[in-house]
N, C-alpha and C positions, 0 to 999 in steps of 0.2 A: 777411094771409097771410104765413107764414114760409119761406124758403127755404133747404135747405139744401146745399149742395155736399158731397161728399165725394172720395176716393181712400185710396188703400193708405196711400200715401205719407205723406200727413199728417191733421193733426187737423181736424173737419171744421168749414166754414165756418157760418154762418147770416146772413142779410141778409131786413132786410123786402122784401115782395116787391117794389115801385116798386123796390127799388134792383137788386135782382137781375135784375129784367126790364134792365133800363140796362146793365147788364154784360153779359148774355148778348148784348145789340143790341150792344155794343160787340169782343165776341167774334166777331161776324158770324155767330151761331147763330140757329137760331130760339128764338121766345120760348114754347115749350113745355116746362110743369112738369108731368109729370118729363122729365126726359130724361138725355142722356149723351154725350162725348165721347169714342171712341176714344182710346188712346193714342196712334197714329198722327197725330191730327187733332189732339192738345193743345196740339203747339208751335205750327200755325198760332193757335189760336187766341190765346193768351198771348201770341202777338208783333200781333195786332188790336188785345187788351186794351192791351200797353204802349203803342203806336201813336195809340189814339182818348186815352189817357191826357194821351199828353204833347202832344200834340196842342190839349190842352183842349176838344176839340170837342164836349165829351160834359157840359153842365151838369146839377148834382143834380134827376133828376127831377121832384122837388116840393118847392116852397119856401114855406110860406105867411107873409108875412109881416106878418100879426097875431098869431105866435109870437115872444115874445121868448126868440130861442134863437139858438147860432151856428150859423152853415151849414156843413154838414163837406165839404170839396171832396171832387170824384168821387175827385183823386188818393189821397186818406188812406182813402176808402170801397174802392179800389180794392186795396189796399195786403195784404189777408192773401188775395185770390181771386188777386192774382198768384202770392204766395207759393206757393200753393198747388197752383198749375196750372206753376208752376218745378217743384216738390220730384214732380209727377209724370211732369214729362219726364224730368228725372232719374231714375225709376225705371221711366219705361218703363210706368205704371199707366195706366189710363182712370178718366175722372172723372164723377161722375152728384151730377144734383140731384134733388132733391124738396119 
């Protein structure tokens, strides 16, 4: 499953679903595809998002490690869903996935 984020604001995100579900938990939303965030309700959430980030508290979903692959920390997986939830405080937009 794919997920994708959007708003006005910016170009829209996509994340496989394990990681999206881990954001949205780290967002303190629930883990419902689709859904949406008010504009009102964006900067809490992006300041959760920055928070479980730097925090570390939030390891990559799934890791299998009979995959010889490197593990991309939550923070770099994290990195364009911040962006993106910034650039629609900044405008004042709501944000919705699917």
């Amino acid at each position: 499953m794919l997920v994708t984020f959007t708003t006005k604001a910016y170009a829209d995100i996509t994340m496989f679903g394990d990681i999206a579900i881990a954001m949205l938990k780290m967002m303190g939303h629930s883990v419902t595809v689709p859904g949406a965030l008010r504009a009102d309700d964006v900067h809490e959430a992006l300041r959760q998002l920055k928070a479980a980030v730097a925090a570390n508290n939030a390891p990559p979903p799934h890791e299998d490690k009979d995959v010889d692959e490197p593990v991309v920390s939550t923070a770099h997986r994290a990195m364009p869903l911040i962006d993106l939830l910034a650039a629609a405080v900044k405008n004042g937009c709501d944000v919705m996935w699917k």
